[in-house]
N, C-alpha and C positions, 0 to 999 in steps of 0.2 A: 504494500500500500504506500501512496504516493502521496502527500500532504503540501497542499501548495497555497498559494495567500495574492489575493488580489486584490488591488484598492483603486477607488477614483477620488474624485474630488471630497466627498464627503462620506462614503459607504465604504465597504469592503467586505470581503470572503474568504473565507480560510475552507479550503474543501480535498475532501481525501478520494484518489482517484485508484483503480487498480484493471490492467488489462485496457488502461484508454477511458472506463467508463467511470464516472464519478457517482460516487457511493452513499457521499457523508458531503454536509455545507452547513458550515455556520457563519453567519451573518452578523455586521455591525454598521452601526452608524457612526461618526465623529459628533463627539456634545459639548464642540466647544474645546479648547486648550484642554491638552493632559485626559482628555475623557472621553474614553468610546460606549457605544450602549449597542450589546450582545441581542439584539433581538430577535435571530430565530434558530434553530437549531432543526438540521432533516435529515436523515437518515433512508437510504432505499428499505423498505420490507424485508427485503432478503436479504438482509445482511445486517438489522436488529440483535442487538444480543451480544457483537464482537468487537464492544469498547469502540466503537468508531468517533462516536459524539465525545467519549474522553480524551483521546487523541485528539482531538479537533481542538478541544479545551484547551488543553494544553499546549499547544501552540500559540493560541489568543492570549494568553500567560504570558506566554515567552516573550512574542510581540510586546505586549505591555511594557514587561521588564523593560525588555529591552531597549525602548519608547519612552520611558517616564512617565507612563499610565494608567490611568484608574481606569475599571469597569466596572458599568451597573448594568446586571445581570436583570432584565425584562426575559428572556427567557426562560421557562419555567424547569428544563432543562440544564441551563446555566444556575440558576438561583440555587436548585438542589445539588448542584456538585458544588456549587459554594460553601453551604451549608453545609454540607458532609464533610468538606476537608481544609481543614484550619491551615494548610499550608502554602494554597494558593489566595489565601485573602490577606495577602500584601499587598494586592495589588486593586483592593474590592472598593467601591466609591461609597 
């Protein structure tokens, strides 16, 4: 699996691709200096189940870091991996 990240003027994508076809895409907005906002998170059917939205996470992490950025997690998917893991909310708005 192939994890790759796109951006334009104010959006962006982070999406896992494998065999050419994309599998997993999470989504963000720019909100403004220092803050992006995660709002949606999808997953193919067939392939539920194999950590792909966590992967994904974690690259929008990294991004972050990397970035000097905050995330507020609108996605109901992002919100609950926040929630569960105290070690990526370094970076939580």
């Amino acid at each position: 699996m192939l994890v790759k990240h796109e951006q334009s003027d104010n959006k962006g994508a982070f999406f896992a691709e494998e065999d050419g076809k994309r599998i997993g895409e999470m989504t963000y907005s720019k909100a403004g200096p220092g803050k992006i906002i995660i709002d949606h998170t999808e997953v193919d059917p067939e392939e539920k189940g194999k950590g792909i939205g966590s992967v994904l996470l974690e690259k929008a992490v990294e991004f972050a870091r990397d970035n000097n950025l905050k995330i507020l997690p609108l996605c109901p998917f992002a919100k609950a991996q926040f929630d569960r893991d105290v070690n990526i909310r370094d970076v939580l708005f």
